[in-house]
Residue frames relative to the residue before (quaternion, step in Angstrom):
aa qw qx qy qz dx dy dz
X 1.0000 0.0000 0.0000 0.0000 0.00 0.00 0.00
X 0.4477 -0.7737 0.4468 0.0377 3.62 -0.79 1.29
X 0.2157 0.8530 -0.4740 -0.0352 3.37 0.81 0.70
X 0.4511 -0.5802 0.6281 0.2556 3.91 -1.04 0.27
X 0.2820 0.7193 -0.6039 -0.1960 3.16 -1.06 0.98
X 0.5458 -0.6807 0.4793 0.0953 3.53 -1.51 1.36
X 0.1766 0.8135 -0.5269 0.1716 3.82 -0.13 0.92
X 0.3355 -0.6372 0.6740 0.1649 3.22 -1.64 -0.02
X 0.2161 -0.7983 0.5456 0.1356 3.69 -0.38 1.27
X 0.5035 -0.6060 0.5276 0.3175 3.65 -0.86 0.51
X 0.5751 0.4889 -0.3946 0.5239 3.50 1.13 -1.80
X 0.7484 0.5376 -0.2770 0.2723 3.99 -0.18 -1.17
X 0.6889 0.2372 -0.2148 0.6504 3.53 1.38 -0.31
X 0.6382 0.4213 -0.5027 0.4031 3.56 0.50 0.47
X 0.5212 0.6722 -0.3157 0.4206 3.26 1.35 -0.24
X 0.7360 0.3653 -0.2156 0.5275 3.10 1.58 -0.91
X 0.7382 -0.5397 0.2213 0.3388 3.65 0.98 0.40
X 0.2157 0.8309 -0.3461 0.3786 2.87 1.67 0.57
X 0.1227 -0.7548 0.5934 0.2512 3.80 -0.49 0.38
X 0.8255 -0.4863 0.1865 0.2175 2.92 -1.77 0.55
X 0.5198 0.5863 -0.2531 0.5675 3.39 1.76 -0.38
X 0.7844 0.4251 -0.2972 0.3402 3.18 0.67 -1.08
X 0.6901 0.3648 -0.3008 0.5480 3.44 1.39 -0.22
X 0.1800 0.7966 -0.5482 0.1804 3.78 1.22 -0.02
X 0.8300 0.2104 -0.3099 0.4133 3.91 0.50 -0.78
X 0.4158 0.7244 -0.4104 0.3661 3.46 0.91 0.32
X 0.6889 -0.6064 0.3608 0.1661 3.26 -1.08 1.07
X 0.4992 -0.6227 0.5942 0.0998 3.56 -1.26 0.86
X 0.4243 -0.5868 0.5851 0.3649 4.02 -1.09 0.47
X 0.6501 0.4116 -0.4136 0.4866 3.81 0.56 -0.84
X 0.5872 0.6315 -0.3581 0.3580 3.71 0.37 -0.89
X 0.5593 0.4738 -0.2162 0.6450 3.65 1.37 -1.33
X 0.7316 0.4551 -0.3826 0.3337 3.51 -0.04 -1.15
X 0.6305 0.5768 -0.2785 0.4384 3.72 1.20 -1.48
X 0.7230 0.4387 -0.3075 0.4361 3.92 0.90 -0.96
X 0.6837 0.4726 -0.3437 0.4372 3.51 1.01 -0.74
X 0.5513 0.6249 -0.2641 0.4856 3.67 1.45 -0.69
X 0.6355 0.3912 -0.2571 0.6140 4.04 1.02 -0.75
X 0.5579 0.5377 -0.3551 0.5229 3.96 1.14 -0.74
X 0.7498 0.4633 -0.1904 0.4323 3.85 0.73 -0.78
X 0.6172 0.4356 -0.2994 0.5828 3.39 1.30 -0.67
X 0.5534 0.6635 -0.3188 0.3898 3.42 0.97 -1.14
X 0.5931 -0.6016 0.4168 0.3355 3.54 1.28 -1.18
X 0.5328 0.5628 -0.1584 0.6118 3.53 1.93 -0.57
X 0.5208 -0.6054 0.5973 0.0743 2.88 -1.69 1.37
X 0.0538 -0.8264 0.5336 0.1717 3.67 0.16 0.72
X 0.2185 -0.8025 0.5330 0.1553 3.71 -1.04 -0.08
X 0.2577 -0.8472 0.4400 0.1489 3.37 -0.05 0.74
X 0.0088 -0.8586 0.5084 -0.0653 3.79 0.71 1.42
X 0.4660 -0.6076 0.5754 0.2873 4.17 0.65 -0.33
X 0.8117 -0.3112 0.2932 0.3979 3.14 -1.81 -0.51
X 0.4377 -0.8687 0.1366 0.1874 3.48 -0.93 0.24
X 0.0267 -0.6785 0.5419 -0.4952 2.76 1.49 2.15
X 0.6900 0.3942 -0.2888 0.5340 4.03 0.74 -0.71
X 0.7368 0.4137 -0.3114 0.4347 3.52 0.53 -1.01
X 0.5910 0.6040 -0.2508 0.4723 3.73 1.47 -0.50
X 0.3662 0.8298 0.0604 0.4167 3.42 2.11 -0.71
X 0.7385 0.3862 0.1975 0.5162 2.51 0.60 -2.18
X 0.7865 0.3792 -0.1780 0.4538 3.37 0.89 -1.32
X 0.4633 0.6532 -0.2645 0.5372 3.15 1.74 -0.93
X 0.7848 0.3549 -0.1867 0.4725 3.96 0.94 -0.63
X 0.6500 -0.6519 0.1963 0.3377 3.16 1.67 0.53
X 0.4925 0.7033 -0.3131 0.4060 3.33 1.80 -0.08
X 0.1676 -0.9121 0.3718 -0.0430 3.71 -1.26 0.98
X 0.3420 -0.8771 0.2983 0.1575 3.60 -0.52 0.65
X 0.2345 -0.6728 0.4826 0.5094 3.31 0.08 -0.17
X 0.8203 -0.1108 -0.0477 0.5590 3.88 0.89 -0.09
X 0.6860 -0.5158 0.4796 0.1826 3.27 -1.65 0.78
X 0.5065 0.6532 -0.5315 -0.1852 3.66 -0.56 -0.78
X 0.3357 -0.8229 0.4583 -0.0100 3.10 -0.56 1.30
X 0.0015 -0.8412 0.5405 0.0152 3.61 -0.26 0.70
X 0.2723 0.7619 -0.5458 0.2177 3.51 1.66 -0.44
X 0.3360 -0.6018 0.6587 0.3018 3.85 -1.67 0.29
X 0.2506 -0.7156 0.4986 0.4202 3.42 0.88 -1.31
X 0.5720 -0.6706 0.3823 0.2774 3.60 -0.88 0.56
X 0.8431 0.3088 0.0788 0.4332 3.90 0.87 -0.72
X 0.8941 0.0531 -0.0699 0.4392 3.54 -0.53 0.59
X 0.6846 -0.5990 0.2763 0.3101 3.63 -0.85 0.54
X 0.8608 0.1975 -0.2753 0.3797 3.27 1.87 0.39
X 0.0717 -0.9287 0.2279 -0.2835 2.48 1.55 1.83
X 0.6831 0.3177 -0.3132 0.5782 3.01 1.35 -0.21
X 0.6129 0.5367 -0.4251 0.3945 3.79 0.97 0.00
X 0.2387 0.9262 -0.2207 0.1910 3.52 1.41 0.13
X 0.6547 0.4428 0.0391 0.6114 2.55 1.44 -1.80
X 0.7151 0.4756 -0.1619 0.4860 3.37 0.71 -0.95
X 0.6633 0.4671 -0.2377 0.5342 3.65 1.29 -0.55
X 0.5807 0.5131 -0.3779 0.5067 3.51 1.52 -0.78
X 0.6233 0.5213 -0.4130 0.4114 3.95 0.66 -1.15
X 0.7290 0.3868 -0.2483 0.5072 3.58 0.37 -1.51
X 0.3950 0.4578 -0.5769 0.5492 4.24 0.61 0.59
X 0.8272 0.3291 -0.2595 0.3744 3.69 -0.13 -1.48
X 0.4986 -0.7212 0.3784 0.2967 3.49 1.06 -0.56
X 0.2485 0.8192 -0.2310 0.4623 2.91 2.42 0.88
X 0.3480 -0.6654 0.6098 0.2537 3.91 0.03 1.44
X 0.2205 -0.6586 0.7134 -0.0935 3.52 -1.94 1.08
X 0.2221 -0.6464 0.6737 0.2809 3.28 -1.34 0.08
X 0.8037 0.3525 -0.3451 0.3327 3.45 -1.58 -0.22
X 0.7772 -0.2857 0.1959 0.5254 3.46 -1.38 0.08
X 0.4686 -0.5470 0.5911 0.3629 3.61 -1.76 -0.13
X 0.7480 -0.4368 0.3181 0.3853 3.29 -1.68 0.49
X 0.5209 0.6386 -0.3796 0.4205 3.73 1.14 -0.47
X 0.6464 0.5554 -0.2173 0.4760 3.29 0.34 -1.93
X 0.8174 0.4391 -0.1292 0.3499 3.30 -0.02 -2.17
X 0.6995 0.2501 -0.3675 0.5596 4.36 0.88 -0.33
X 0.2874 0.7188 -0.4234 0.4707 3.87 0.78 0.34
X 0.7844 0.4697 -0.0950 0.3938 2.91 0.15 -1.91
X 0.6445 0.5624 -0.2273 0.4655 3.35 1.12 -1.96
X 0.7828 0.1236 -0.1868 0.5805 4.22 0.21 -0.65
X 0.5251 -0.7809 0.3267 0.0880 3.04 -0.50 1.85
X 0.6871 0.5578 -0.2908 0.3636 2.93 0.89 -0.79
X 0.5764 0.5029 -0.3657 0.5301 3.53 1.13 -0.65
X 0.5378 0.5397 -0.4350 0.4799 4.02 1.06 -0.43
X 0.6868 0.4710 -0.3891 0.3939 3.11 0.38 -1.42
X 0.7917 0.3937 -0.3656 0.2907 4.06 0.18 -1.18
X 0.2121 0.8367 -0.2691 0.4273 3.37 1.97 -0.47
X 0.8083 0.3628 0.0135 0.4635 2.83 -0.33 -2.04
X 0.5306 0.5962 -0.3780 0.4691 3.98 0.98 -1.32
X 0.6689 0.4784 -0.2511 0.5105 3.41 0.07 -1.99
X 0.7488 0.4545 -0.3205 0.3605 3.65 -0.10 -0.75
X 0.3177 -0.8106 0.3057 0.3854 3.61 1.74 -0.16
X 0.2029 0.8557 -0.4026 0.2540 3.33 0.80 1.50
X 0.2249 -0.7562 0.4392 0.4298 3.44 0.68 -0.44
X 0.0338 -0.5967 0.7947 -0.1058 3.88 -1.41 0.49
X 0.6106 -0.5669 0.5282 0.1638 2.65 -1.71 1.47
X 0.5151 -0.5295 0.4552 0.4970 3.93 -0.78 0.62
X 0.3004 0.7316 -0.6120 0.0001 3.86 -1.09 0.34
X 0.4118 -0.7375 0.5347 0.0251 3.16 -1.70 0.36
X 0.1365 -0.8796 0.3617 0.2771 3.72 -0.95 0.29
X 0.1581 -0.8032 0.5109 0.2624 3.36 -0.25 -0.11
X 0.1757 -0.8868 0.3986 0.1547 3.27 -0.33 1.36
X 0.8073 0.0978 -0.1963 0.5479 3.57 0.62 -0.14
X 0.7660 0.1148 -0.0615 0.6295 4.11 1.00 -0.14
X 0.5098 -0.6564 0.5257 0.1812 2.91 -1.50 0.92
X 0.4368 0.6146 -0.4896 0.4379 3.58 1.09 0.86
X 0.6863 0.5066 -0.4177 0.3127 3.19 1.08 -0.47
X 0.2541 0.7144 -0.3508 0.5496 4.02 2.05 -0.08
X 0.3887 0.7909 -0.4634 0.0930 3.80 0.59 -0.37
X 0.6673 0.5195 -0.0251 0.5331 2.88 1.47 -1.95
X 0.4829 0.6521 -0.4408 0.3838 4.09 1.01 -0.56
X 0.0735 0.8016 -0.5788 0.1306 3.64 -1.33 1.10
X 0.4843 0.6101 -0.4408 0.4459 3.43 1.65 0.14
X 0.1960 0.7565 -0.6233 0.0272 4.03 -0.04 0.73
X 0.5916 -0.2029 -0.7743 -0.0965 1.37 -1.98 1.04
X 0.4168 -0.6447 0.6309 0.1121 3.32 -1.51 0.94
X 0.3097 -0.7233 0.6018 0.1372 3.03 -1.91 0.37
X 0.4677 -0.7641 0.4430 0.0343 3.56 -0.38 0.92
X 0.4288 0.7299 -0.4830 0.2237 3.78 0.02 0.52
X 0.5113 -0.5186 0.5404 0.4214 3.61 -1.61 -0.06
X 0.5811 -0.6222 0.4323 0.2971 2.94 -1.27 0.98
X 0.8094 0.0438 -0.0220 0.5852 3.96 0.30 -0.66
X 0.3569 0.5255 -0.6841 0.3584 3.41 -0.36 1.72
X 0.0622 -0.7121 0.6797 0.1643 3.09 -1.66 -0.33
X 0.7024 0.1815 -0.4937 0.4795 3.46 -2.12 0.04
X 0.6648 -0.5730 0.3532 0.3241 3.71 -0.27 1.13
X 0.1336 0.7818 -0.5674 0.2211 3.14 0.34 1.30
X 0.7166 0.2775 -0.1508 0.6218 3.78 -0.28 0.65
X 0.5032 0.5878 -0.3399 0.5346 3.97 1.26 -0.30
X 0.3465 0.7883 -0.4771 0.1758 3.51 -0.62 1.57
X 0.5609 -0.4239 0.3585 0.6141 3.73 -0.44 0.24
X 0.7506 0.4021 -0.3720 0.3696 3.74 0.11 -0.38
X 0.5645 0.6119 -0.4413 0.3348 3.85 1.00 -0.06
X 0.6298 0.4835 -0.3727 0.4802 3.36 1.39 -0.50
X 0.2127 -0.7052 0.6744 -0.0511 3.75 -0.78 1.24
X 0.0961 -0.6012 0.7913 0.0567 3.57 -1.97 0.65
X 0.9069 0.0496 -0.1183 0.4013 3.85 0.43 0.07
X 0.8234 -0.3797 0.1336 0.4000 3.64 -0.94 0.30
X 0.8061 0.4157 -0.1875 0.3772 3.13 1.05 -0.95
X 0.2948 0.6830 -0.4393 0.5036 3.33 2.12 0.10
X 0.9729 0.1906 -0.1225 0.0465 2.68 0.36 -1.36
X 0.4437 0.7227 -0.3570 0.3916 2.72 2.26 0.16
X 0.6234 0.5912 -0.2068 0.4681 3.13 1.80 -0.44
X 0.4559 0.6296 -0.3375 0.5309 3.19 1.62 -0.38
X 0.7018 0.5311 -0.0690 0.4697 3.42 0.36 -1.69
X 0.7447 0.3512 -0.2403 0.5142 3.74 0.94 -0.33
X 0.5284 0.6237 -0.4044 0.4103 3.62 1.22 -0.36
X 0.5413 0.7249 -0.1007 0.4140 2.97 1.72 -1.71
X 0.7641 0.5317 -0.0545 0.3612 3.40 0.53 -1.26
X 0.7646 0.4012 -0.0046 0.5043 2.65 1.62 -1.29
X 0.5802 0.5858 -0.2831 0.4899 2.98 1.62 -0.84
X 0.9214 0.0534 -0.0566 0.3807 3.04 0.21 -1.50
X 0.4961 -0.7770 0.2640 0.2837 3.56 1.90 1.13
X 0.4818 0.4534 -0.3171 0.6795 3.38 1.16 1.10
X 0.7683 -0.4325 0.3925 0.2618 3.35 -2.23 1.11
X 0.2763 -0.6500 0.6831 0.1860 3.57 -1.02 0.72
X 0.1234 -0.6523 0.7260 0.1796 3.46 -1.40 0.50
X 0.0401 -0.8005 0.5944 0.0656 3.49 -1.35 0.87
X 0.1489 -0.8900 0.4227 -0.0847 3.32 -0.44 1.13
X 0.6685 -0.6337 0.3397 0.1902 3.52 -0.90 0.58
X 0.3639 -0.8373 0.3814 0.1450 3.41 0.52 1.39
X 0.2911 -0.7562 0.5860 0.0082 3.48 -0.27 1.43
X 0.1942 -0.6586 0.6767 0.2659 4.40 -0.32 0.74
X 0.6866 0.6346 -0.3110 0.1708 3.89 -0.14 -0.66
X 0.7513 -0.3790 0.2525 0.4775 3.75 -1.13 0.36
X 0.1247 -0.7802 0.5874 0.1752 3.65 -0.91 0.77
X 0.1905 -0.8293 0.5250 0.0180 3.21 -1.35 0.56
X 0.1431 -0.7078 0.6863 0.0874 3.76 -1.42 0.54
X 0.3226 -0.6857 0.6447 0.0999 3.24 -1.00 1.46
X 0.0471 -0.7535 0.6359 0.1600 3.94 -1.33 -0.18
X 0.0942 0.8406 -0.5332 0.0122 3.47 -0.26 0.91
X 0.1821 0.7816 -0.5922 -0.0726 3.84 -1.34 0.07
X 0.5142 0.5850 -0.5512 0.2993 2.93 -1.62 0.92
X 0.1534 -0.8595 0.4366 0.2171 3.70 -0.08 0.10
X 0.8235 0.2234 -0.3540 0.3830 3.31 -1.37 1.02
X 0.7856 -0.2213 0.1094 0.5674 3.28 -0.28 -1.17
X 0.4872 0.5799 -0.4102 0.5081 3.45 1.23 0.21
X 0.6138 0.5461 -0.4747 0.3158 3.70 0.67 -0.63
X 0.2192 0.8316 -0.4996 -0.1038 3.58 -1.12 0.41
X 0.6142 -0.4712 0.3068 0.5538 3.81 -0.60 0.33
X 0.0285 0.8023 -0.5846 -0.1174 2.74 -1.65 0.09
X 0.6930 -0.2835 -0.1849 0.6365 3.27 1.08 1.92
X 0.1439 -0.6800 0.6989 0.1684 2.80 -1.59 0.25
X 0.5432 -0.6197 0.5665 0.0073 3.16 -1.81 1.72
X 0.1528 -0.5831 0.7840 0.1480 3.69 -1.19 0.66
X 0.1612 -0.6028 0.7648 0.1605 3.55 -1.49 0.71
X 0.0734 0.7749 -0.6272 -0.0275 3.63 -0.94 0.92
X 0.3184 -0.8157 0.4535 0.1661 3.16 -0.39 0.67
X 0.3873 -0.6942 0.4918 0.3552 3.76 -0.83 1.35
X 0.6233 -0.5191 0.4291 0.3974 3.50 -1.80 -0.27
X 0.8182 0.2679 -0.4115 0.2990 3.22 0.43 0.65
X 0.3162 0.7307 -0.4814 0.3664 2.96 1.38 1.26
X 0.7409 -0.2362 0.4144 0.4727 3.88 -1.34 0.20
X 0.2438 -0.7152 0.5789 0.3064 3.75 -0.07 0.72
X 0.9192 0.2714 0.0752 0.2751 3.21 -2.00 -0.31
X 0.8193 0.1938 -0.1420 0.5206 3.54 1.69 0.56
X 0.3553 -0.7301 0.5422 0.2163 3.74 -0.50 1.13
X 0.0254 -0.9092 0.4137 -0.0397 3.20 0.12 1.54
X 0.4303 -0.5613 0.3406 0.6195 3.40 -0.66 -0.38
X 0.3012 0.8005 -0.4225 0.3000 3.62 0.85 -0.33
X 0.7917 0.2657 -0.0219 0.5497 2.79 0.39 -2.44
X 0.7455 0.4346 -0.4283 0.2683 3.47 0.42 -0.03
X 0.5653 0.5168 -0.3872 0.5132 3.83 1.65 -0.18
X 0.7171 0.2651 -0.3304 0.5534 3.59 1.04 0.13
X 0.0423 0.8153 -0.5724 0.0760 3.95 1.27 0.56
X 0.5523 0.4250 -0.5117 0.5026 4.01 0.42 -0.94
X 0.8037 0.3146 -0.3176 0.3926 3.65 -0.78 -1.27
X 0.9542 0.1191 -0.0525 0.2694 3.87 0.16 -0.70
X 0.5701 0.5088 -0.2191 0.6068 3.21 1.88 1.21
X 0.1343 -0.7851 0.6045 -0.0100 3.74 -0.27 1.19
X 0.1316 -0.8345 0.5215 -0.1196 3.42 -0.79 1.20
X 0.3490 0.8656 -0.2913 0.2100 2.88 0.42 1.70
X 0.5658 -0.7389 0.1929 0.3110 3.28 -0.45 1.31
X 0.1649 -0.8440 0.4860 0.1556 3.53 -0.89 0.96
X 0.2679 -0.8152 0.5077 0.0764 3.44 -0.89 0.39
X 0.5438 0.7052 -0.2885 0.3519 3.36 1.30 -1.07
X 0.4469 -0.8034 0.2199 0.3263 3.49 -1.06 0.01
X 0.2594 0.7077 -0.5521 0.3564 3.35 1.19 1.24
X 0.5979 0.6525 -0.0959 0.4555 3.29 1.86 -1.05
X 0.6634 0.3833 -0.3072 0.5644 3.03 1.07 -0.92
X 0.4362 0.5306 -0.4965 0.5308 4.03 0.85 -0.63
X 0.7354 0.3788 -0.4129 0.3811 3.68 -0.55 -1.37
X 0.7037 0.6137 -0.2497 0.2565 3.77 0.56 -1.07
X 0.4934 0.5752 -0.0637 0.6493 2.82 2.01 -1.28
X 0.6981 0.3985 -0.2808 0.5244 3.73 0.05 -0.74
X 0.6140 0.5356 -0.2957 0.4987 4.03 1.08 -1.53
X 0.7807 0.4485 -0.2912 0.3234 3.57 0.56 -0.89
X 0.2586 0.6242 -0.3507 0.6484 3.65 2.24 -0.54
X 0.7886 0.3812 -0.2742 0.3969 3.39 -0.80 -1.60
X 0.5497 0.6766 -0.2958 0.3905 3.92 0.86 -0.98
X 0.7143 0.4658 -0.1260 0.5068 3.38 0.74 -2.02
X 0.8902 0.3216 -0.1570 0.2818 3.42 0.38 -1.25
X 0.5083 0.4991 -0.2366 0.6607 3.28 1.53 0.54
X 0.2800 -0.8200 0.4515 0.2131 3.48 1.72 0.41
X 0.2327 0.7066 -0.6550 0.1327 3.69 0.42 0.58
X 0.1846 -0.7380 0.6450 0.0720 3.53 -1.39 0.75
X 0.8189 0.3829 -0.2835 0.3200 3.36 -1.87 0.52
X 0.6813 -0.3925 0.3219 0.5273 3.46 1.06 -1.74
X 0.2631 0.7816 -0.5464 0.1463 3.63 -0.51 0.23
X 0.5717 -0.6171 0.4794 0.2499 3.81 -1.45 0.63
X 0.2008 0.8020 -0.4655 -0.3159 3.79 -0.65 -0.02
X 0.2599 -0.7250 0.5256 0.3613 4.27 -0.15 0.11
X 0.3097 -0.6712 0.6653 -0.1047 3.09 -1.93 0.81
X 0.1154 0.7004 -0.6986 0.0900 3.54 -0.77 0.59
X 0.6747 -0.5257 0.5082 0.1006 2.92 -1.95 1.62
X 0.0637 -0.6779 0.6612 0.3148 3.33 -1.25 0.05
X 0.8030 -0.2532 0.1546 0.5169 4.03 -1.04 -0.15
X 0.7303 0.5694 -0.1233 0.3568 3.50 1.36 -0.75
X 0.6372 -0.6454 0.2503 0.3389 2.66 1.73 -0.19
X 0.5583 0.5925 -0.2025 0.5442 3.29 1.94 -0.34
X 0.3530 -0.7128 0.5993 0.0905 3.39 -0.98 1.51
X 0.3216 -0.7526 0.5686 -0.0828 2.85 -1.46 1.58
X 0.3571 -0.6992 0.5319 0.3174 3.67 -0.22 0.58
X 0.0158 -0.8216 0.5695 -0.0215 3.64 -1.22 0.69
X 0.8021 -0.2137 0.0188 0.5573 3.49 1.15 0.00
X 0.1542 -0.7518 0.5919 0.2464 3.81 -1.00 0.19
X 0.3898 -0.7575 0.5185 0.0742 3.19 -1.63 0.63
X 0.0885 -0.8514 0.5146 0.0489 3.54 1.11 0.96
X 0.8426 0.1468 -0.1030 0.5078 3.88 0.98 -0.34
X 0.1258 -0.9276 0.3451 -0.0678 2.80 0.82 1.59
X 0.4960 -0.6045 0.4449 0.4366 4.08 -0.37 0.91
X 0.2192 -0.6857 0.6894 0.0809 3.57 -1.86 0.80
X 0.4034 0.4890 -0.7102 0.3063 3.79 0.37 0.46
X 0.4730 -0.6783 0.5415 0.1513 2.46 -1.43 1.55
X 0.8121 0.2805 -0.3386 0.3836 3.88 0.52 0.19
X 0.6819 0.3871 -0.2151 0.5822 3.53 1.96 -0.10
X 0.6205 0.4858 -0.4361 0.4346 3.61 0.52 0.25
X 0.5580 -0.6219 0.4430 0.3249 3.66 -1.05 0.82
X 0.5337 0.5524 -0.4424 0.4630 3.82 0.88 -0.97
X 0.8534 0.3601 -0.1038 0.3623 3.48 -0.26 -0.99
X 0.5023 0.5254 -0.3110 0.6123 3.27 1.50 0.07
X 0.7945 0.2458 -0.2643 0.4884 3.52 0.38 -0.70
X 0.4791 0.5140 -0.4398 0.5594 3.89 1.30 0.30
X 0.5994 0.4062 -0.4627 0.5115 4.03 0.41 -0.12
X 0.8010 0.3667 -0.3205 0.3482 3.38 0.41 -1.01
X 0.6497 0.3634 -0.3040 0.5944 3.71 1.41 0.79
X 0.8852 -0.3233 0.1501 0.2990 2.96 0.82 1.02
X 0.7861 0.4687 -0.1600 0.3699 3.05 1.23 -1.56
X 0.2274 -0.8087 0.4739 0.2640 3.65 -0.10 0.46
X 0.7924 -0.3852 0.2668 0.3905 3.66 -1.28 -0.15
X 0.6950 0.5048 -0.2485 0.4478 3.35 1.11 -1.02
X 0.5910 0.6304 -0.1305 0.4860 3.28 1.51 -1.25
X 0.6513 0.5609 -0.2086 0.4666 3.37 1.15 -0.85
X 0.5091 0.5054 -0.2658 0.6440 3.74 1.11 -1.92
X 0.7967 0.3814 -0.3667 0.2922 4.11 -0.29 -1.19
X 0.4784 0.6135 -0.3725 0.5060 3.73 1.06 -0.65
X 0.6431 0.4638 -0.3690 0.4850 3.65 0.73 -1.67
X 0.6855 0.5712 -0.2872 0.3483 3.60 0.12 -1.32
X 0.7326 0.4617 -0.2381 0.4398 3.36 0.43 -1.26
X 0.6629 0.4070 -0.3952 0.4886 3.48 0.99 -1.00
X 0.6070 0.5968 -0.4012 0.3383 3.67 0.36 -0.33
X 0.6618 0.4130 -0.4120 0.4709 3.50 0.75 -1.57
X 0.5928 0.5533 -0.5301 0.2479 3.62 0.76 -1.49
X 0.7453 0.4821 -0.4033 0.2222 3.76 0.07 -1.01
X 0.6761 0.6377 -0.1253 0.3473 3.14 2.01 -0.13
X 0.4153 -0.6452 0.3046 0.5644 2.68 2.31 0.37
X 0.5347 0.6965 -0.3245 0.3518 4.08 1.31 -0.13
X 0.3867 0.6982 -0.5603 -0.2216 2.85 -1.49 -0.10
X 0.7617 -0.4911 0.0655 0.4174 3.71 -0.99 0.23
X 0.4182 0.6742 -0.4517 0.4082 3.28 1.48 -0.23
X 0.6715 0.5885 -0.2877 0.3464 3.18 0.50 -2.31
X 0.7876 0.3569 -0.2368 0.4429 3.64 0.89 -1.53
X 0.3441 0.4724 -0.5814 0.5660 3.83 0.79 0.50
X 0.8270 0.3528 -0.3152 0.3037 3.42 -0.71 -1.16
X 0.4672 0.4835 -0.4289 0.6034 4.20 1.34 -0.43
X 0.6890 0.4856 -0.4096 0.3488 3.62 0.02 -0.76
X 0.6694 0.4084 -0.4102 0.4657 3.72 0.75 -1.03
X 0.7356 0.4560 -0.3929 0.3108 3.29 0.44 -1.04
């Protein structure tokens, strides 16, 4: 089986002058090497295709996969990560992960959050401010939380996002704006236990498969899963599996949030407690990171058992399945 895989290199956009933020979600050579390695053991012909100008290339030249797997972030706009996933379903090219629907949704939170709301999740009370931080006028839930609407790995996440009064936060909300030239989302500052959920499979087959306390050590970035604390996660981040039943709620609530955001194959969601103990939905990951020793998905799948290889096969399987596929079926097309 001939899979494509579709990435952003870090080495390939720092080369081009990219700063270090701007390629923060972008892939690792070992990170490639680990997915194409579990693809080989797995039985699959990986392909190394890059970003997805090449894989767009390729298809443009009439060439095919038996699957996509695309991890690419994309470089621009709030549906940057549905890129890849919108280019395959143009050529009529099977994919893993979520569709281009699900997957820019997800990216500008705020449409997740009402999503997810309507779906009768809870979500901290939050707001946006699309082009100035006058439009926050009316906002009174402090403390608040400060972020860019449609990033990820805690990009825009800083001691300074967490506000207690107006001028935090108008100032909060303008750094934002300016910085990263896009809507700020500002949200109600939950004090309680945060969480990341992993789940795969789709529909009624989809089910967790652990859930992860992120605790930050004391000499991490206080009081925020930054990007900070997460590119240095070994030295200032404790990842530890929960079980209890605030956990099980968050799991339960992640697996809701999962269904109703139509996410497909696999993906990560996080949670944060309020004083009571009740998990709050805060964002989904419909393209959750795969370094196998720095991404949260795969972290919280070792610590249940599931190893790396074991993890990539679940992904796989749930994919072909929606394809009427599976890896046997495609051995047995190959011989013939």
């Amino acid at each position: 089986m001939r899979i494509a895989l579709v990435y952003d290199l870090r080495d390939e956009y720092r080369a081009l002058g990219y700063s270090e933020e701007e390629i923060a979600e972008f892939d690792s050579v070992g990170t490639i090497d680990a997915l194409a390695g579990a693809l080989a053991e797995l039985g699959c012909e990986p392909v190394r295709v890059g970003r997805g100008q090449a894989l767009a290339a390729r298809l443009v030249g009439g060439e095919r996969f038996d699957l996509v797997f695309s991890i690419a972030e994309g470089l621009k706009g709030r549906s940057r990560e549905a890129q890849v996933p919108a280019l395959c379903e143009l050529f009529d090219q099977p994919y893993l992960f979520s569709d281009p629907l699900t997957l820019a949704a997800a990216l500008d939170k705020g449409v997740a959050k009402r999503l997810v709301r309507d779906a009768g999740v809870p979500t901290p009370a939050f707001q946006v401010a699309e082009k100035d931080a006058s439009e926050l006028a009316g906002w009174t839930d402090f403390p608040a939380f400060v972020k860019p609407l449609a990033e990820g790995t805690g990009k825009g996440c800083e001691a300074a996002s967490l506000v207690h009064g107006r001028a935090e936060l108008e100032a909060a909300a303008t750094r934002v704006i300016e910085r990263y030239r896009q809507p700020a989302l500002v949200e109600h500052y939950l004090p309680g236990r945060e969480f990341t959920v992993g789940i795969a499979g789709n529909g009624a087959e989809a089910r967790v498969l652990g859930v992860c306390e992120i605790i930050l050590r004391e000499n991490a970035e206080a009081n925020v899963y930054s990007l900070h604390n997460k590119e240095l996660c070994e030295e200032l981040v404790t990842y530890a599996p929960a079980s209890d039943p605030e956990a099980l709620l968050a799991g339960e609530r992640a697996l809701q949030a999962y269904r109703a955001l139509e996410c497909r194959d696999a993906a990560r969601i996080d949670f944060r407690s309020d004083a009571n103990g009740e998990p709050y939905f805060l964002e989904a990951n419909p393209l959750a990171g795969i370094n196998p020793w720095h991404s949260d998905l795969p972290i919280l799948a070792a610590q249940n058992g599931i190893d790396f290889t074991t993890l990539i096969g679940m992904i796989l399987d749930a994919g072909l399945a929606r394809y009427g596929l599976s890896r046997t079926e495609q051995r047995e097309r190959k011989r013939a």
